[in-house]
PDB file of N, CA, C, O and CB in Angstrom:
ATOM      1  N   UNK A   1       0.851  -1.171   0.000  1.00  0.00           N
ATOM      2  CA  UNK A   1       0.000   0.000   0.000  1.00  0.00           C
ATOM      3  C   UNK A   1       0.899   1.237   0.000  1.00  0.00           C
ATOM      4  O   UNK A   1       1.632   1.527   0.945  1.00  0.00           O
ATOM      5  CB  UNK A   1      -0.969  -0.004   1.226  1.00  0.00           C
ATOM      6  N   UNK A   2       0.781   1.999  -1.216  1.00  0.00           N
ATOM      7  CA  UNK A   2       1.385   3.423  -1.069  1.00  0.00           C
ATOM      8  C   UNK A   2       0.682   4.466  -0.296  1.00  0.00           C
ATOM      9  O   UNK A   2      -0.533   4.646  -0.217  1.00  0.00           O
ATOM     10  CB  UNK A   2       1.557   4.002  -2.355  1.00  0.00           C
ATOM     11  N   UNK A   3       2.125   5.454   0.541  1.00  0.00           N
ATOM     12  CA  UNK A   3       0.997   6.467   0.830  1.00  0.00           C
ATOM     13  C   UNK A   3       0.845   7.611   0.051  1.00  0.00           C
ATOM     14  O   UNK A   3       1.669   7.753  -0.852  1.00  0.00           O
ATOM     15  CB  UNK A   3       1.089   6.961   2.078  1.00  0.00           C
ATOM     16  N   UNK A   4       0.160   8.287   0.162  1.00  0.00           N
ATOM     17  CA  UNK A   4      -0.237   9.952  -0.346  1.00  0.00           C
ATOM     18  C   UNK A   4       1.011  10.432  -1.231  1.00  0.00           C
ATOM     19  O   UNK A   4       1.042  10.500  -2.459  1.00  0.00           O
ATOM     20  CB  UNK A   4      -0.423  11.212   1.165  1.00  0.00           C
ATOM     21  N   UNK A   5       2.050  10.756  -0.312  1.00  0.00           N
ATOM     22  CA  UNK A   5       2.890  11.131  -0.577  1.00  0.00           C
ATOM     23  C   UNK A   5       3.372  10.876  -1.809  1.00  0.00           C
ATOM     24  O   UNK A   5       3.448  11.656  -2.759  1.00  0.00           O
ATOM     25  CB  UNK A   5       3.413  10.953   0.168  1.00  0.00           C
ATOM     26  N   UNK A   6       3.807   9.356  -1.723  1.00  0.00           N
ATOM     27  CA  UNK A   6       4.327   8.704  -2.624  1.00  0.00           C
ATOM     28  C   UNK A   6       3.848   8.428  -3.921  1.00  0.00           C
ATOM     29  O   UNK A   6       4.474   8.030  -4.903  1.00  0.00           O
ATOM     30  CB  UNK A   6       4.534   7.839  -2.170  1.00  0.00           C
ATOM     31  N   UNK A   7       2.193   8.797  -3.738  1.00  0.00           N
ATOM     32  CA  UNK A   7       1.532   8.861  -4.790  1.00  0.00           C
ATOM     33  C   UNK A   7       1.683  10.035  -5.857  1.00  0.00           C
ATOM     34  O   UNK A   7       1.791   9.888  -7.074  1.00  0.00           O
ATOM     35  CB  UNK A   7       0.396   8.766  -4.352  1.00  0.00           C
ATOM     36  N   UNK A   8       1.667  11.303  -5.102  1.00  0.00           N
ATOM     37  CA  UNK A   8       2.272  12.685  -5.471  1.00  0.00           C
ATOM     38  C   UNK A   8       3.465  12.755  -6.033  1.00  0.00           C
ATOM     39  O   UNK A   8       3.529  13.459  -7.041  1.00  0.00           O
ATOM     40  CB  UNK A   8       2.409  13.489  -4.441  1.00  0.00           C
ATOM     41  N   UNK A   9       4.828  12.013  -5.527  1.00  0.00           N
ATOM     42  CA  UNK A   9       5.675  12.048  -5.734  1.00  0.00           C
ATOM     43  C   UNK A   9       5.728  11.617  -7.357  1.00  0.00           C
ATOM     44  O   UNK A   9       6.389  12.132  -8.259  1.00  0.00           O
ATOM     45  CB  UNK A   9       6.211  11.506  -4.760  1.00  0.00           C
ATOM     46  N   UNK A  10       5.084  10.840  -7.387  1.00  0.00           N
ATOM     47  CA  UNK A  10       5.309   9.864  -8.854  1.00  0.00           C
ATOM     48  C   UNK A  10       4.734  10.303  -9.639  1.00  0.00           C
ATOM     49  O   UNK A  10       5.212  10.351 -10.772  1.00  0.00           O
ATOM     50  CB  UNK A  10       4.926   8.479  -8.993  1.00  0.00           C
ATOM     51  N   UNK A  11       3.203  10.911  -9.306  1.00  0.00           N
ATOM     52  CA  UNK A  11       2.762  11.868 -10.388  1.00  0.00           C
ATOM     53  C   UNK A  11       3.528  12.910 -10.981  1.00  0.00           C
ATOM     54  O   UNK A  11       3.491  13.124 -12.193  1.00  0.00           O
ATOM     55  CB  UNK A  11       1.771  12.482  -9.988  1.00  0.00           C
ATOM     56  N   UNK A  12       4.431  13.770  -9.942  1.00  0.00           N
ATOM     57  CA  UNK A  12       5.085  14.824 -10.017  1.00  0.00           C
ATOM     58  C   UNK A  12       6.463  13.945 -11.197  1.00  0.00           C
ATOM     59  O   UNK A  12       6.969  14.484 -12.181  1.00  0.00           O
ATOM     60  CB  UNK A  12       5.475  15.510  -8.239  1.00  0.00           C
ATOM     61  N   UNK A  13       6.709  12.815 -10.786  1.00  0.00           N
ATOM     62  CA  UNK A  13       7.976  12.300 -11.477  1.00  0.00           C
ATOM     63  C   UNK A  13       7.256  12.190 -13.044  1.00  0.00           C
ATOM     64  O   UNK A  13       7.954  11.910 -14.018  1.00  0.00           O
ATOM     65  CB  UNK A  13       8.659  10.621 -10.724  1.00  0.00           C
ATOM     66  N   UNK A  14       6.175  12.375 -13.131  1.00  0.00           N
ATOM     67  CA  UNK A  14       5.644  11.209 -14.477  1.00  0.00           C
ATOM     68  C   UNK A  14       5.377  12.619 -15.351  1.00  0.00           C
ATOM     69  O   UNK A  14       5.092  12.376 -16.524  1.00  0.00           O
ATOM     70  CB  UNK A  14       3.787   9.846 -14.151  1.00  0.00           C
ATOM     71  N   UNK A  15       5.408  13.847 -15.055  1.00  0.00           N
ATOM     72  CA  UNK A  15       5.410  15.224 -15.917  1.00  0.00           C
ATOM     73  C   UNK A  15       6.690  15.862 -16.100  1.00  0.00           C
ATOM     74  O   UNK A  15       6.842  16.944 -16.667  1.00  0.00           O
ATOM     75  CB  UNK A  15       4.544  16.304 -15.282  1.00  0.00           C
ATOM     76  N   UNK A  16       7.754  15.039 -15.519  1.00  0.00           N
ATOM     77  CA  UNK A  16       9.018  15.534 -15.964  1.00  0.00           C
ATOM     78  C   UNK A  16       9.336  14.988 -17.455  1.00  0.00           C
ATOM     79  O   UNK A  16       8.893  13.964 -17.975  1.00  0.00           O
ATOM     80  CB  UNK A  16      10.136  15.093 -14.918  1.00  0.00           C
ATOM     81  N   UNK A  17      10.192  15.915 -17.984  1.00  0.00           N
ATOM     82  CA  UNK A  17      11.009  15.299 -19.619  1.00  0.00           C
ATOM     83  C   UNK A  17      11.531  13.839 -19.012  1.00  0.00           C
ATOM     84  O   UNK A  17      11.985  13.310 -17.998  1.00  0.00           O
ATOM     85  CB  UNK A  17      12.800  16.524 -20.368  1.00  0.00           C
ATOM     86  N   UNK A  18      11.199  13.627 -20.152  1.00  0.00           N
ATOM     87  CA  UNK A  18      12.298  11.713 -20.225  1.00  0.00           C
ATOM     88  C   UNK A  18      13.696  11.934 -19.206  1.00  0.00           C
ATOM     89  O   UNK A  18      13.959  11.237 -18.225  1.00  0.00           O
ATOM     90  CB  UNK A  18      13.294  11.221 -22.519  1.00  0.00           C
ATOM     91  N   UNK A  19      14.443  13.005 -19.680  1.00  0.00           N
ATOM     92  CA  UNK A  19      15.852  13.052 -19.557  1.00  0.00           C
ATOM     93  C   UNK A  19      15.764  13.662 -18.131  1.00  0.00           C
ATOM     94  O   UNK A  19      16.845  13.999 -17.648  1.00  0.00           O
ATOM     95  CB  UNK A  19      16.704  13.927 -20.763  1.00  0.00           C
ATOM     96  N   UNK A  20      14.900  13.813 -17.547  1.00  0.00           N
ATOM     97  CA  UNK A  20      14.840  14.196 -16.201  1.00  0.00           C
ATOM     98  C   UNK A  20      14.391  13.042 -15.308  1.00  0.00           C
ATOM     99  O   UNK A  20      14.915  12.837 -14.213  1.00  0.00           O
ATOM    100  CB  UNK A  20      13.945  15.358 -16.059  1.00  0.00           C
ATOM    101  N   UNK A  21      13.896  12.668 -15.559  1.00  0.00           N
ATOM    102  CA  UNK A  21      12.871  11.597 -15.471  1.00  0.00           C
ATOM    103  C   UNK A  21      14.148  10.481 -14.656  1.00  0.00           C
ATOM    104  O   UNK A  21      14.268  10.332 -13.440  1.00  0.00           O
ATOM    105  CB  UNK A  21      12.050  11.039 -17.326  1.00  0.00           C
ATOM    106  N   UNK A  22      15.118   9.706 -15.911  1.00  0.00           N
ATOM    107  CA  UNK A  22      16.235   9.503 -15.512  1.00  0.00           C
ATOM    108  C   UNK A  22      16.944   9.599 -14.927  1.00  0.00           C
ATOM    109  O   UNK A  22      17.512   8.647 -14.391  1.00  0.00           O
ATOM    110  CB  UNK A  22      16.576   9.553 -15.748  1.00  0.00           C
ATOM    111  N   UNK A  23      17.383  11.416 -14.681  1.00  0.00           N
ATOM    112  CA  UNK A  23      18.502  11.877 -13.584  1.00  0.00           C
ATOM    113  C   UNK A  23      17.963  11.334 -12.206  1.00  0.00           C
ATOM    114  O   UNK A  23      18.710  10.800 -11.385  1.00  0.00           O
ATOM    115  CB  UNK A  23      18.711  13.674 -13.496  1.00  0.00           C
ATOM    116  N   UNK A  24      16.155  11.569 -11.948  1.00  0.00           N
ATOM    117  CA  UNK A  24      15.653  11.118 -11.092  1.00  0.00           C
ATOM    118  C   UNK A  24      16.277  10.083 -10.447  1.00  0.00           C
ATOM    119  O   UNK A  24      16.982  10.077  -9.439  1.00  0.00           O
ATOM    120  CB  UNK A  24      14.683  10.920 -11.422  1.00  0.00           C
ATOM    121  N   UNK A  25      15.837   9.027 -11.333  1.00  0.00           N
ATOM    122  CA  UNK A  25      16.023   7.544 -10.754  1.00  0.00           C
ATOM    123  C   UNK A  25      17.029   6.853 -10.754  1.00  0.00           C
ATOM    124  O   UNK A  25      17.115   5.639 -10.572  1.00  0.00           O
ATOM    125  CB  UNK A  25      15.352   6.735 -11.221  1.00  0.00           C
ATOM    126  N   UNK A  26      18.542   8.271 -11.137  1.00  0.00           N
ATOM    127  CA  UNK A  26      19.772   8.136 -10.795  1.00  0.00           C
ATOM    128  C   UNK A  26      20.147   8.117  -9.583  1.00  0.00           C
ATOM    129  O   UNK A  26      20.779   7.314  -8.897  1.00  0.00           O
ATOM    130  CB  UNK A  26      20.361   8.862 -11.271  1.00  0.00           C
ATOM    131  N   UNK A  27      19.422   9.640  -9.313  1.00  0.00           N
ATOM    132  CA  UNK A  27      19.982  10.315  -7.900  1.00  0.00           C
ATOM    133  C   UNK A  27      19.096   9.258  -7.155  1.00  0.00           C
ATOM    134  O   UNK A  27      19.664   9.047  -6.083  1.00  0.00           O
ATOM    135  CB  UNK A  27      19.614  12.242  -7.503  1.00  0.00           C
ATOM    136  N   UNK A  28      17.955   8.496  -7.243  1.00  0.00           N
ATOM    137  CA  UNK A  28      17.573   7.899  -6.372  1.00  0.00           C
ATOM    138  C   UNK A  28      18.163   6.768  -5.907  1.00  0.00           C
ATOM    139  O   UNK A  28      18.115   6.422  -4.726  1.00  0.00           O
ATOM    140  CB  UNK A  28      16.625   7.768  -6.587  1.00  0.00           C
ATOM    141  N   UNK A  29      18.686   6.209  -6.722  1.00  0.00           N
ATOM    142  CA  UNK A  29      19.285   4.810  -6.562  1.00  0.00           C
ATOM    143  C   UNK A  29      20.741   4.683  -5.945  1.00  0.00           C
ATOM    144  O   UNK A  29      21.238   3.623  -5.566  1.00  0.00           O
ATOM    145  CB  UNK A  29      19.329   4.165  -7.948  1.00  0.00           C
ATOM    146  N   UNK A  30      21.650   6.550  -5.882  1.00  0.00           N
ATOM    147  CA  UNK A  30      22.939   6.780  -5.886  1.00  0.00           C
ATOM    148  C   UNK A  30      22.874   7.212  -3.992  1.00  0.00           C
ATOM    149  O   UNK A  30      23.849   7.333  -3.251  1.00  0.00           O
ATOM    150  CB  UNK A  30      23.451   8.099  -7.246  1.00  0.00           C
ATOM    151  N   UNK A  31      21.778   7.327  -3.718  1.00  0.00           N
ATOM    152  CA  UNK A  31      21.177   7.624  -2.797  1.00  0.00           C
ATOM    153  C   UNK A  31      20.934   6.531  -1.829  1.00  0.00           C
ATOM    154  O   UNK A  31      21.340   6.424  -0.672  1.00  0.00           O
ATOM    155  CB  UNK A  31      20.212   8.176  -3.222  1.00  0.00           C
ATOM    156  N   UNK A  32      20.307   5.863  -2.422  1.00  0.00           N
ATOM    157  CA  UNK A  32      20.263   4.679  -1.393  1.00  0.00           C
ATOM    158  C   UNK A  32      21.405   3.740  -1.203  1.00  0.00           C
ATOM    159  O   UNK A  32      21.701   3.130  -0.175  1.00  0.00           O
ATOM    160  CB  UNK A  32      19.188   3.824  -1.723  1.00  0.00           C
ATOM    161  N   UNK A  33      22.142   3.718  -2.642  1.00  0.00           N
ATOM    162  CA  UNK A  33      23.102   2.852  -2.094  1.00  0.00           C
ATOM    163  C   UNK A  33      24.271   3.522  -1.456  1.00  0.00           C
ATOM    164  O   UNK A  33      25.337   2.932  -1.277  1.00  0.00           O
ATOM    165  CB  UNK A  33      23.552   1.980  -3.092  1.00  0.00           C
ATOM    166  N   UNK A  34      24.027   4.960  -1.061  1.00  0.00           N
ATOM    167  CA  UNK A  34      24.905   5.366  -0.110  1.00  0.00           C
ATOM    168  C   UNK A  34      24.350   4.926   1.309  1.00  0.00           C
ATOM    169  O   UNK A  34      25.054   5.042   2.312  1.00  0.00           O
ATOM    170  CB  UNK A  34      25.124   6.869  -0.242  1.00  0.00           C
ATOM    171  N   UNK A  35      23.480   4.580   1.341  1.00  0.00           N
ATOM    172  CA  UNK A  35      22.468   4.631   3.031  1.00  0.00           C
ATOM    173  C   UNK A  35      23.003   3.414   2.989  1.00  0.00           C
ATOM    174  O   UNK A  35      23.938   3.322   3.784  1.00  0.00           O
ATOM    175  CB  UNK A  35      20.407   4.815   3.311  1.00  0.00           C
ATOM    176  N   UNK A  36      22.745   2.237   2.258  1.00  0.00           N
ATOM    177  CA  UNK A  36      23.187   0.947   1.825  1.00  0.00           C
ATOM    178  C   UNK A  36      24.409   0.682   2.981  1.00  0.00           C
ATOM    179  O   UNK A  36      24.458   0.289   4.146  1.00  0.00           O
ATOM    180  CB  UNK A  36      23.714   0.963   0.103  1.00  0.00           C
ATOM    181  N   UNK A  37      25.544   1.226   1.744  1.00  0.00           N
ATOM    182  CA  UNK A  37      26.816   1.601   2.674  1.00  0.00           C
ATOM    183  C   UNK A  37      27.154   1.689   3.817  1.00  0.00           C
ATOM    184  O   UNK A  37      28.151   1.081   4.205  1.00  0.00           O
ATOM    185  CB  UNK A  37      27.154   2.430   2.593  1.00  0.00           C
ATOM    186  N   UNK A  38      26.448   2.430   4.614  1.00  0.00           N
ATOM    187  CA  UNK A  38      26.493   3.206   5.322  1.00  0.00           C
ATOM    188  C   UNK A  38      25.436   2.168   6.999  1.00  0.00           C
ATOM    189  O   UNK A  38      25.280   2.419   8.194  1.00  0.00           O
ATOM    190  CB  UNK A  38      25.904   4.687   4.367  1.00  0.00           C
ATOM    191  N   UNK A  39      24.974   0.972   6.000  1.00  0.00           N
ATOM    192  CA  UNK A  39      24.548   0.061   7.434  1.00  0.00           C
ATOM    193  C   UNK A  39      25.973  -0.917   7.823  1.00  0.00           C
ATOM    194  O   UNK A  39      27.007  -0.921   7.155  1.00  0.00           O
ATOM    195  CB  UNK A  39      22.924  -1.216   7.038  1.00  0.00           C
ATOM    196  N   UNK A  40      25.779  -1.541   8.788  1.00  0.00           N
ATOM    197  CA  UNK A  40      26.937  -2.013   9.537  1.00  0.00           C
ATOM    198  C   UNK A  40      27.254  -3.430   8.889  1.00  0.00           C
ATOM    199  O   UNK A  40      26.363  -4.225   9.190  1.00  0.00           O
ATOM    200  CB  UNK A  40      26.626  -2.092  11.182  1.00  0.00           C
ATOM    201  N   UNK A  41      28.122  -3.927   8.189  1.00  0.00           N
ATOM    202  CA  UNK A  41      27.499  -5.336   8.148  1.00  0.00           C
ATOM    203  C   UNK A  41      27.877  -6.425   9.199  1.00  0.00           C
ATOM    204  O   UNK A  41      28.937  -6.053   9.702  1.00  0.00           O
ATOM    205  CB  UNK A  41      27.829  -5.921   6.849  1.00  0.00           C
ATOM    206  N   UNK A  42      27.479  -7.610   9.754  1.00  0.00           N
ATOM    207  CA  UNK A  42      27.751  -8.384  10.470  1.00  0.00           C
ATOM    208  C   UNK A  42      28.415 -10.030  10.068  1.00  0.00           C
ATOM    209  O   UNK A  42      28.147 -10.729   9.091  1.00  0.00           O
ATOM    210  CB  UNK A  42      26.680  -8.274  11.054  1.00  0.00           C
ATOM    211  N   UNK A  43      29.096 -10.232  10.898  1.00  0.00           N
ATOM    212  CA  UNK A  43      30.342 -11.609  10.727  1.00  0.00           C
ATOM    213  C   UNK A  43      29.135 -12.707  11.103  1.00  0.00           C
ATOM    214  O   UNK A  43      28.287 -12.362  11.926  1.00  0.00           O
ATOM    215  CB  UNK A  43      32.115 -11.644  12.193  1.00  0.00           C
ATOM    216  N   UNK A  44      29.085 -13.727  10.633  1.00  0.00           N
ATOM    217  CA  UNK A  44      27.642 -14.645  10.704  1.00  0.00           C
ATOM    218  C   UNK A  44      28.098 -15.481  12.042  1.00  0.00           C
ATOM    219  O   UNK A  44      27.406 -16.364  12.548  1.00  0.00           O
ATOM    220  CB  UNK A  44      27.257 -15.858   9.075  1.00  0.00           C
ATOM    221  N   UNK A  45      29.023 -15.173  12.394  1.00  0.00           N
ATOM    222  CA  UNK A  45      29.526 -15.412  14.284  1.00  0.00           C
ATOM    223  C   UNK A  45      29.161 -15.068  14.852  1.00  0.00           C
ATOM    224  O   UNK A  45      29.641 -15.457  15.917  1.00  0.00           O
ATOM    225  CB  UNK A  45      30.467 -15.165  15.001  1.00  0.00           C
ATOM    226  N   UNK A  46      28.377 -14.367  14.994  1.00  0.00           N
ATOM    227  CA  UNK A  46      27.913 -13.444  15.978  1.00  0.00           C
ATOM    228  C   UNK A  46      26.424 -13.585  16.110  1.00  0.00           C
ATOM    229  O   UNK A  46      25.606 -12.788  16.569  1.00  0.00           O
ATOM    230  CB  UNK A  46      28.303 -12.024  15.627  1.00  0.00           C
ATOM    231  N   UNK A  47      26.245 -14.904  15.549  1.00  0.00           N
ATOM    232  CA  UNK A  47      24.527 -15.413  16.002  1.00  0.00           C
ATOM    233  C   UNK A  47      25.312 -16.230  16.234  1.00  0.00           C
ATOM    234  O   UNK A  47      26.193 -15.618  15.632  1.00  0.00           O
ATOM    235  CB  UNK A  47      22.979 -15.699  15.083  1.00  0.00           C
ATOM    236  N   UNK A  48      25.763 -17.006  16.540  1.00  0.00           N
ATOM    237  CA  UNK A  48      26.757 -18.171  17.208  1.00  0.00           C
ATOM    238  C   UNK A  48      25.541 -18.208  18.782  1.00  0.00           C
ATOM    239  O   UNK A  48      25.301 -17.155  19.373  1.00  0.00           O
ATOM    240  CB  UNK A  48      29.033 -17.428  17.583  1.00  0.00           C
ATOM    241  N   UNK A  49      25.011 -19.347  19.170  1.00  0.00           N
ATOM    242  CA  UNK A  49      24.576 -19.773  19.925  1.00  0.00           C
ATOM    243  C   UNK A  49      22.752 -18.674  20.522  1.00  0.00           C
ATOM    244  O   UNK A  49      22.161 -18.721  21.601  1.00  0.00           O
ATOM    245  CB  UNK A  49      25.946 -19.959  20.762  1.00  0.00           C
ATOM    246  N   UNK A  50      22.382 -17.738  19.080  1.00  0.00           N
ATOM    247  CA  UNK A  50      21.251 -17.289  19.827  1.00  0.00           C
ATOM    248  C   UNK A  50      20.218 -18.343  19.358  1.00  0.00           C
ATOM    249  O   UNK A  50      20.221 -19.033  18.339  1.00  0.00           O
ATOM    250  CB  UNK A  50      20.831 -15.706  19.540  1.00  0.00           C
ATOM    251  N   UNK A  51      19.124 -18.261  20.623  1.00  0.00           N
ATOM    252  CA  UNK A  51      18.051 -19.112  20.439  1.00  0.00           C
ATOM    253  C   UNK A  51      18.348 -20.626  20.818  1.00  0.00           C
ATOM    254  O   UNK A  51      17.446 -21.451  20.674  1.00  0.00           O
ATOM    255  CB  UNK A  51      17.630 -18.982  19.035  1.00  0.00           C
ATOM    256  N   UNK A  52      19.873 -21.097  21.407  1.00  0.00           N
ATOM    257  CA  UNK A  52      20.268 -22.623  21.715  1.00  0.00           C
ATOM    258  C   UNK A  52      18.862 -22.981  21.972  1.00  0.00           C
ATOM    259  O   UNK A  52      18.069 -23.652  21.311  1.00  0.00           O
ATOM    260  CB  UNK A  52      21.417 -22.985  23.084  1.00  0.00           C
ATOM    261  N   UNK A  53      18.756 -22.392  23.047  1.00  0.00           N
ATOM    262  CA  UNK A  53      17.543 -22.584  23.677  1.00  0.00           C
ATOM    263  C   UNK A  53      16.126 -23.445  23.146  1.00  0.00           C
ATOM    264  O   UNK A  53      15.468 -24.217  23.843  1.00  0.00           O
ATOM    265  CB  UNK A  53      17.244 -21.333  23.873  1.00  0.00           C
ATOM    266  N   UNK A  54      15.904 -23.135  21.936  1.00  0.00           N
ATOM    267  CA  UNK A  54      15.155 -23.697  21.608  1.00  0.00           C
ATOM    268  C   UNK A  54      15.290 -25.161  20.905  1.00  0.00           C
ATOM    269  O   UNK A  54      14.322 -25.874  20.638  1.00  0.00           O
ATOM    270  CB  UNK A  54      14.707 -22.892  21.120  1.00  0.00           C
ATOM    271  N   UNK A  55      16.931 -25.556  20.596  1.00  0.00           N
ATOM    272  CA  UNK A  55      16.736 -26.580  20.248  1.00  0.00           C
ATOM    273  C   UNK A  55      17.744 -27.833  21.463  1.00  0.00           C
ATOM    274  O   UNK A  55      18.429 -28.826  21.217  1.00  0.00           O
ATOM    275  CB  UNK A  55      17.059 -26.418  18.649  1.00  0.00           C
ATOM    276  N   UNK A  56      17.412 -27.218  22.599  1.00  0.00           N
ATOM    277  CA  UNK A  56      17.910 -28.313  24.058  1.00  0.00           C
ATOM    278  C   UNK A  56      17.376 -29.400  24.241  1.00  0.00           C
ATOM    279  O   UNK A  56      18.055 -30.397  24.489  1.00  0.00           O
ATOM    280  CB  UNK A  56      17.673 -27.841  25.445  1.00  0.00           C
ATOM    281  N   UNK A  57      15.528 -29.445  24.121  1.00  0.00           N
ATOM    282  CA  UNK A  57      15.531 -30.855  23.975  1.00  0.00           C
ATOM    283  C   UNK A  57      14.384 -31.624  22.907  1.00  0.00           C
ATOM    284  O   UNK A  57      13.324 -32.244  22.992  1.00  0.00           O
ATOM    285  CB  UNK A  57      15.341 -31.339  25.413  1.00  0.00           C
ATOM    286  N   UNK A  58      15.411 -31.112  21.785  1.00  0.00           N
ATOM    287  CA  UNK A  58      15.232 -31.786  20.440  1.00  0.00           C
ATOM    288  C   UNK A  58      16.390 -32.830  19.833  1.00  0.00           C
ATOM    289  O   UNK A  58      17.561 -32.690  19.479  1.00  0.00           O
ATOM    290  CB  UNK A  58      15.085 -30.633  19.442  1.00  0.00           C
ATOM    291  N   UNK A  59      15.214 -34.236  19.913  1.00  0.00           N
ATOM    292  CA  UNK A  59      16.358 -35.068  19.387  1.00  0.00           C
ATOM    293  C   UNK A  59      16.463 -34.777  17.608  1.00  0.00           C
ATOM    294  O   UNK A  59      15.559 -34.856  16.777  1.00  0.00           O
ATOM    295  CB  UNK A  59      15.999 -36.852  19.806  1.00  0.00           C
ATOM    296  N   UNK A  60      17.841 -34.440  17.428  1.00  0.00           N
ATOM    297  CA  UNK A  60      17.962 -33.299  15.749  1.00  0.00           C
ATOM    298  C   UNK A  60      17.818 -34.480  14.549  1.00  0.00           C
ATOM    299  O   UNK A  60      17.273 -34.155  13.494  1.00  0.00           O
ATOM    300  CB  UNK A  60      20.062 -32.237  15.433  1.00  0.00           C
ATOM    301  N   UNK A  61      18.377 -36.022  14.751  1.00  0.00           N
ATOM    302  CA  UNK A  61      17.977 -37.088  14.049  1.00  0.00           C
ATOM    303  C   UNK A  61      16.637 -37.095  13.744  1.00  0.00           C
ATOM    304  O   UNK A  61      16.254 -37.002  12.577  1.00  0.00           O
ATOM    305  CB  UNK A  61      18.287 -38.166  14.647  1.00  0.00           C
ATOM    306  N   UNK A  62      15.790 -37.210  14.795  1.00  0.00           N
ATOM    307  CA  UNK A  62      14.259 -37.485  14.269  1.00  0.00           C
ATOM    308  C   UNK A  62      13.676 -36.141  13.875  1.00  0.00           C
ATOM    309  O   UNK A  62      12.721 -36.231  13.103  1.00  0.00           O
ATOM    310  CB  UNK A  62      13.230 -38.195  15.476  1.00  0.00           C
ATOM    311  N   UNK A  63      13.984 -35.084  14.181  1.00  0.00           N
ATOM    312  CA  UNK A  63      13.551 -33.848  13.562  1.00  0.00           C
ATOM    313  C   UNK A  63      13.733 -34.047  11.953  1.00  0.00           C
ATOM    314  O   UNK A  63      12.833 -34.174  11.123  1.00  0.00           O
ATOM    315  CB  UNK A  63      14.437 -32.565  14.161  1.00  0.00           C
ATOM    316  N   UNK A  64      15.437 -34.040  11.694  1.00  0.00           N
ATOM    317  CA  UNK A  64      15.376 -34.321  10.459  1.00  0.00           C
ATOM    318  C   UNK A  64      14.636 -35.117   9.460  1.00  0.00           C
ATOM    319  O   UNK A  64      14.067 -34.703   8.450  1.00  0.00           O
ATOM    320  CB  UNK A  64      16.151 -34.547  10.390  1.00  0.00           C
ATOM    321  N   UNK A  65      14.716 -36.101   9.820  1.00  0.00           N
ATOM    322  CA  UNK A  65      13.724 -37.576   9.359  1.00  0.00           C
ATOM    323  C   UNK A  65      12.264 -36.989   9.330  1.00  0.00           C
ATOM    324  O   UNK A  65      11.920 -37.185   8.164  1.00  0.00           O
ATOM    325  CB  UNK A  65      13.768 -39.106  10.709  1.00  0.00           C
ATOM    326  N   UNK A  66      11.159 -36.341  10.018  1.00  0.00           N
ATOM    327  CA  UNK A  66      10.307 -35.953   9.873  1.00  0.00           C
ATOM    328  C   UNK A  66      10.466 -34.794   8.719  1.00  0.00           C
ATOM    329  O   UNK A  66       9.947 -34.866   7.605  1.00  0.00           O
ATOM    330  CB  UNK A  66       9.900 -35.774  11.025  1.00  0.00           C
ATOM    331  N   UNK A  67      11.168 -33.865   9.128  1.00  0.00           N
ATOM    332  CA  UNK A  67      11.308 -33.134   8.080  1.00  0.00           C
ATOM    333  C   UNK A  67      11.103 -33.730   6.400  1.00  0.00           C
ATOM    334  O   UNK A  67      10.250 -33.461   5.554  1.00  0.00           O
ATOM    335  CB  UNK A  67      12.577 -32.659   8.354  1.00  0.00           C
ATOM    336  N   UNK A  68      12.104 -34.500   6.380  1.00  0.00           N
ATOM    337  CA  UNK A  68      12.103 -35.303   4.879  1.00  0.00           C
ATOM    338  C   UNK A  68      10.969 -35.572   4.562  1.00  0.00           C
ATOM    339  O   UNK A  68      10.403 -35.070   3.591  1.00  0.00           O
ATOM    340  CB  UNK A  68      12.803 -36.604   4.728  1.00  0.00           C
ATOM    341  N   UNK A  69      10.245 -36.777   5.677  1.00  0.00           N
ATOM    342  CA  UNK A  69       9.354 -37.231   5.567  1.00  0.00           C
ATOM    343  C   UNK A  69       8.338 -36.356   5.218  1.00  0.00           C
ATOM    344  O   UNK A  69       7.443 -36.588   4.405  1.00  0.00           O
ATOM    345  CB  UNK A  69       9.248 -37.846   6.417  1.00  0.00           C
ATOM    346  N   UNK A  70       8.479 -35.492   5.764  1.00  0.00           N
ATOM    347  CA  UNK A  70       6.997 -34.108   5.808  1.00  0.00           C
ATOM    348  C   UNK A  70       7.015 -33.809   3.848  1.00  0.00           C
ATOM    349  O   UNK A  70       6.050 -33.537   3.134  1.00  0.00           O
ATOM    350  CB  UNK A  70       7.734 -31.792   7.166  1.00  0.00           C
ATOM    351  N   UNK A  71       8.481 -33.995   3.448  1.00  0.00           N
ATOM    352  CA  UNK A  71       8.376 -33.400   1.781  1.00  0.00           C
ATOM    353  C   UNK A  71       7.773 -34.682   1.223  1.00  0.00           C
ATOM    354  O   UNK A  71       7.152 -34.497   0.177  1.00  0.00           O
ATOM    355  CB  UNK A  71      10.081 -32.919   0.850  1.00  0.00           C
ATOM    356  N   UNK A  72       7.805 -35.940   1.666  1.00  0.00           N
ATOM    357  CA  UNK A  72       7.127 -36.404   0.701  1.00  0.00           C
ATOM    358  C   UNK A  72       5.628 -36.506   0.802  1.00  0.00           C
ATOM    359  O   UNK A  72       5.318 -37.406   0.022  1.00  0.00           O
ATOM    360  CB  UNK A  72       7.637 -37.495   0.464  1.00  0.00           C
ATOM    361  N   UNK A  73       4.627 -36.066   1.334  1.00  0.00           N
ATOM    362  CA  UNK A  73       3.119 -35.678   1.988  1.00  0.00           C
ATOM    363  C   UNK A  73       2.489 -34.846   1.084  1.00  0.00           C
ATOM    364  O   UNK A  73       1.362 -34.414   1.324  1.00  0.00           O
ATOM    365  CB  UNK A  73       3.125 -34.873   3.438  1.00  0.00           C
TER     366      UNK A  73
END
């Protein structure tokens, strides 16, 4: 669901020249992938043990085996 805004926005984009039109969805894209940038990224170590918890008392053999089993159903 768009809001208002965004609705405006695009109308307003859709009466520009072609060649503007473009620069637009230059600067837009040059834009975000600066924000992009600019998030932190994380080492996949560092979920290292969240949630153990939930699999303490799961026997992981028969989980699996159901699992399989569940694809052929």
């Amino acid at each position: 669901m768009t809001s208002e805004a965004y609705r405006k926005v695009l109308q307003m984009a859709r009466e520009l020249p072609m060649e503007e039109q473009l620069q637009l969805i230059e600067d837009l894209i040059s834009g975000v992938r600066h924000r992009v940038k600019a998030i932190p990224l994380h080492d996949i170590m560092e979920f290292n043990s969240i949630a153990k918890e939930t699999w303490e008392d799961v026997d992981v053999e028969k989980y699996i085996d159901d699992e399989r089993n569940s694809w052929d159903r």
